[in-house]
C-alpha positions in Angstrom: 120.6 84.5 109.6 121.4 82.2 106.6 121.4 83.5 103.0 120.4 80.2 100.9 118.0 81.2 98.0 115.2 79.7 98.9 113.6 80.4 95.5 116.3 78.3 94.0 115.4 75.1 96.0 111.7 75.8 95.7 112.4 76.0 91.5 114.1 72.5 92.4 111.0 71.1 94.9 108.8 72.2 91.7 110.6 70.5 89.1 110.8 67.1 91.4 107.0 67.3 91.5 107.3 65.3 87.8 107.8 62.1 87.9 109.8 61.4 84.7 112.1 63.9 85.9 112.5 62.4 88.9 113.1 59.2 86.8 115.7 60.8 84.6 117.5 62.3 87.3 117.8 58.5 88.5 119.4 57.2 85.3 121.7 60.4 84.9 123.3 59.4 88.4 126.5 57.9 87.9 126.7 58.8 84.5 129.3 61.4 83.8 127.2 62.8 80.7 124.4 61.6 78.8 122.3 63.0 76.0 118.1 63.6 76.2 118.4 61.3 72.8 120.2 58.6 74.7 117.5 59.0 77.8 114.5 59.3 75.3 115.6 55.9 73.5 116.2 54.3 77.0 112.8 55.0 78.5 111.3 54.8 74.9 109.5 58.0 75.1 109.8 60.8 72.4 112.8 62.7 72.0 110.9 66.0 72.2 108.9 65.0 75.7 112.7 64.1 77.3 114.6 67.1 75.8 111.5 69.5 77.2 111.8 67.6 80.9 115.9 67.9 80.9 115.8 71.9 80.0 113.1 72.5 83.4 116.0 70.4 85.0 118.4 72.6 83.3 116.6 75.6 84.5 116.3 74.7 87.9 120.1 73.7 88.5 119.1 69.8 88.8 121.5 69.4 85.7 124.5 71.1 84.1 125.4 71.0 80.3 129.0 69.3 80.3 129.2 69.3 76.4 127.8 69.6 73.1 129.0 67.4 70.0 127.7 68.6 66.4 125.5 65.8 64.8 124.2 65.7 61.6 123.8 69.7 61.2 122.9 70.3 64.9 123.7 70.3 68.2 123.8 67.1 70.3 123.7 67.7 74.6 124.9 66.2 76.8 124.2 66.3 80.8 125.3 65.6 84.0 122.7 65.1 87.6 124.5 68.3 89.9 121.8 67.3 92.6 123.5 67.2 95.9 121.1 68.4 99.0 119.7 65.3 100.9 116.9 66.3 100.6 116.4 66.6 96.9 118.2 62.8 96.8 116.0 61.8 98.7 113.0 62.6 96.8 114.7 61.2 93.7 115.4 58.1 95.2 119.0 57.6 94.1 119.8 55.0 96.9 116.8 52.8 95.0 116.7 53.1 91.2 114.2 50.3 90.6 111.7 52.5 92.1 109.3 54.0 89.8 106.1 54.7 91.7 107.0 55.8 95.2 103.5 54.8 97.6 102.2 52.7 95.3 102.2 48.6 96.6 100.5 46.0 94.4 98.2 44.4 97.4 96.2 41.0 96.7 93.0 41.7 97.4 92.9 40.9 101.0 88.6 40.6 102.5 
């Protein structure tokens, strides 16, 4: 009988459900830290949407806090992708990063 916490990679199947945080899992990989500010300016979305997608990644193990720098009277965080079981890489697509919309195929109207 294995003990894996199942509840721990269901939070993690949950949390891949989104797909910007599939997407910011993508740009994380390979990336030894990186801030929500430095994601939110790449994908030009608002700070506040990115930093709220990052904690539920946070919460679910998907990403670690590696540091925190002080910036202009607060706290700047930075994270790193800890995602490692097949199957969650799969689902994020790490092997393919230009892949946004998984299913989707732009087919010329055929009669």
């Amino acid at each position: 009988m294995t003990s894996l916490n199942r509840s721990d990679e269901n939070n993690l199947l949950e949390a891949l459900r989104h797909p910007l945080r599939r997407r910011l899992l993508r740009m994380m990989a390979g990336e030894e830290a990186i801030s929500p500010r430095e994601l939110a300016t790449a994908l030009d979305r608002p700070l506040s949407n990115v930093s709220y997608h990052v904690r539920v990644l946070a919460e679910c193990g998907a990403v670690t806090l590696v540091k925190t720098t002080p910036v202009r009277g607060s706290m700047q965080h930075f994270y790193r992708s800890t995602v490692e079981a097949p199957w969650a890489r799969e689902i994020i697509e790490l092997d393919d990063p230009e892949v946004e919309s998984a299913g989707e195929s732009p087919e010329a109207g055929s009669p």
